[in-house]
N, C-alpha and C positions, 0 to 999 in steps of 0.2 A: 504494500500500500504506500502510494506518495504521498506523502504531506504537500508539497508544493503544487501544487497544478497548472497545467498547462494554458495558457492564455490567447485565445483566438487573436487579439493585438499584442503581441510584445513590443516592447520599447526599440526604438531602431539606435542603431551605431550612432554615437556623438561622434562627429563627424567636424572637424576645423581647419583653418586656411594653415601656411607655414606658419604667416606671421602673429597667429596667434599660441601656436603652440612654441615660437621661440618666446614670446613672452612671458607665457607662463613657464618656461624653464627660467627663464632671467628671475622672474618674481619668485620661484622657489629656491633657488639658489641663493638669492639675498635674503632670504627669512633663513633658510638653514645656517648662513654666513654670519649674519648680524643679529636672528634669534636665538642660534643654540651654541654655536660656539661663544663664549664669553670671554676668552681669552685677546678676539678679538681688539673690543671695547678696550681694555688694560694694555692694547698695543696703542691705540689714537690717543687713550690719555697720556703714555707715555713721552709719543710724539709730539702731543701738541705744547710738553715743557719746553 
């Protein structure tokens, strides 16, 4: 027995230009760069003595 059922409409493929998918690499790259690394930050503050 499936739990899930099959669906007369499924959902179709997202579907995007280049240039939107280079920007969301760009926009993921700078939140991974600038949100989780934190050592980061402790480098600009450095810098900016």
């Amino acid at each position: 027995m499936s739990i899930i059922k099959q669906s007369e409409h499924p959902l179709s493929t997202f579907r995007m230009d280049c240039n939107t998918k280079l920007a969301l690499v760009i926009s993921t790259a700078g939140i991974l760069l600038f949100g989780v690394v934190s050592y980061v930050y402790d480098w600009i503050a450095a810098a900016a003595l």
